[in-house]
C-alpha positions in Angstrom: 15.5 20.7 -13.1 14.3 16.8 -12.7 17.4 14.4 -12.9 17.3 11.3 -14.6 17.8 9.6 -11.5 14.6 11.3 -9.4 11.7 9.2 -8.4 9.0 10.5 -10.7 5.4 10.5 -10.3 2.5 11.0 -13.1 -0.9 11.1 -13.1 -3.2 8.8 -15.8 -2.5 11.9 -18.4 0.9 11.5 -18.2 0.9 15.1 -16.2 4.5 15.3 -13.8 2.4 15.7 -10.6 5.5 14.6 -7.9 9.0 14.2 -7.6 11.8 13.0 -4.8 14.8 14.9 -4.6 16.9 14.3 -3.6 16.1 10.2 -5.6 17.4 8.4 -2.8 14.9 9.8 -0.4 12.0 8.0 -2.0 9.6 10.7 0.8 6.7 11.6 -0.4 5.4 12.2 3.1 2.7 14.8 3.5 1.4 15.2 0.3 -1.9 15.2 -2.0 -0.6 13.2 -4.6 -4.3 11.4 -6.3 -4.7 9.1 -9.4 -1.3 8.8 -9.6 -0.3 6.2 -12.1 2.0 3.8 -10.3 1.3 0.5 -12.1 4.4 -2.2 -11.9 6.5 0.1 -10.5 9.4 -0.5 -7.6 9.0 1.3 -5.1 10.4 -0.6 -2.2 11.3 1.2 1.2 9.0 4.2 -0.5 7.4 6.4 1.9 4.0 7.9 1.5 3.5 8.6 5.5 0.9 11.2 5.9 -0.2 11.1 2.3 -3.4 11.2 0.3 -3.2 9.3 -2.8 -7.0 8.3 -3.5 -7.5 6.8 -7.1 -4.0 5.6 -7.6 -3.1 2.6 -9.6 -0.7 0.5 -7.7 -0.7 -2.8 -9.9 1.2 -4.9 -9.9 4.4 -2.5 -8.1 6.8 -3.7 -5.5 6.1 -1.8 -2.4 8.0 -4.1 -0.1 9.0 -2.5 3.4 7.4 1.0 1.8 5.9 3.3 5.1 2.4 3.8 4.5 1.6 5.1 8.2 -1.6 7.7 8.3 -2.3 7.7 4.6 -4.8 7.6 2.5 -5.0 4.9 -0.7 -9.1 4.9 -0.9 -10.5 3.4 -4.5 -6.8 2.5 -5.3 -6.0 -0.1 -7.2 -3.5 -2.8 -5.7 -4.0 -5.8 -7.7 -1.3 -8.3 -7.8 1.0 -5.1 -5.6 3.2 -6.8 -3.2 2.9 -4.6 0.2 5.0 -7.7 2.1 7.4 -6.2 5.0 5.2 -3.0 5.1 4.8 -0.5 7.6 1.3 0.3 7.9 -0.9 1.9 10.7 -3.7 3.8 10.6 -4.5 2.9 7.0 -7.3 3.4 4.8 -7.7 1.0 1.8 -11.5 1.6 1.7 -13.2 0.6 -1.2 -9.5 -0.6 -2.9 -9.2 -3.4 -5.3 -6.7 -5.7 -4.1 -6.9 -8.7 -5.7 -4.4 -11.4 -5.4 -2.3 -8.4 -3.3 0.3 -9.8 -1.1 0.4 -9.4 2.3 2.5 -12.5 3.0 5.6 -13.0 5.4 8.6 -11.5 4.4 11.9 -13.1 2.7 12.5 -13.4 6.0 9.9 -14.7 7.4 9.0 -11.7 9.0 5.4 -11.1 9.5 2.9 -8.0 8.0 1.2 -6.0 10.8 -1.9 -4.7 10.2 -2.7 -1.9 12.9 -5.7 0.2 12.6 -6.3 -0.4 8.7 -9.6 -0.1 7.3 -10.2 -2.3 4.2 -13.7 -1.7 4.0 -15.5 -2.7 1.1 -12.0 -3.4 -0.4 -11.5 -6.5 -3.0 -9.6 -9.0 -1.4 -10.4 -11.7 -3.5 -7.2 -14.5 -3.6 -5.1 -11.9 -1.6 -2.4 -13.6 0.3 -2.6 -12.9 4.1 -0.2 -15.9 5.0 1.2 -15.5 8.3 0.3 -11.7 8.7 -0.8 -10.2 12.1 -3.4 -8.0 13.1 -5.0 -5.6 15.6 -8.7 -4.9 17.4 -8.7 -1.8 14.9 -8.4 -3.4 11.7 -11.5 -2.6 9.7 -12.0 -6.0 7.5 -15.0 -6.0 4.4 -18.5 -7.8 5.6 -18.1 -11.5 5.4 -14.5 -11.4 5.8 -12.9 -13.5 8.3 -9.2 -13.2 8.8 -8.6 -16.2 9.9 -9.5 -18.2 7.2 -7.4 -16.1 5.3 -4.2 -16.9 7.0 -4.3 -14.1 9.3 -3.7 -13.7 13.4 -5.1 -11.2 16.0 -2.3 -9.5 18.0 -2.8 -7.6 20.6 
């Protein structure tokens, strides 16, 4: 039985393909979970650690401080998604649309690390990389240059 108050996940034909329970795990860790339809949704402090979610529309949703640690988010769409305070390492974004994303310091003024993230051939057209960190490992789109973009290499 799916409560009211579970975390539900559909796919673009409206198909119930995942669910938390109990809701205030927000885990989805370790799962296949593609073209999921996640558009303006909040899901801070989610965690998709481990997972593969290829295909999935993440516009405009608040995944601020989610755990996206050895997953999989290739030909997603992240456009206008704020991924600020996020843990991410060992990424791939490959091929993602992330247009005007934000990758920004926190309300804290915390900054983004990227470690080991692979946005090749991603859209990162007027994303906001202000103040965020990165690693040797970090795969960035030809032509791309972090710096200009507001971002620093960490060791």
């Amino acid at each position: 039985m799916i409560r009211a108050t579970d975390v539900q996940i559909y796919d673009r034909n409206g198909n119930l393909i995942a669910t938390s329970t109990p809701p205030e795990t927000r885990c989805f860790d370790n799962m296949v979970i593609r073209n999921a339809q996640l558009a303006g949704r909040e899901l801070e402090l989610i965690s998709f650690d481990g997972s593969d979610l290829q295909g999935s529309d993440f516009s405009g949703a608040d995944l601020y401080g989610a755990f996206l640690c050895d997953s999989n988010f290739d030909s997603c769409l992240f456009v206008q998604a704020d991924l600020r305070s996020a843990f991410m390492y060992r990424v791939s974004f490959r091929n993602a649309d992330m247009r005007g994303a934000r990758f920004s310091l926190d309300q804290m003024g915390g900054a983004l690390v990227l470690r080991a993230i692979d946005v090749s051939n991603a859209n990162l057209d007027e994303a906001d990389f202000t103040g965020a960190l990165y690693d040797s490992e970090t795969v960035f789109p030809n032509g791309f240059n972090p710096e200009e973009r507001g971002l620093k290499l960490t060791i």
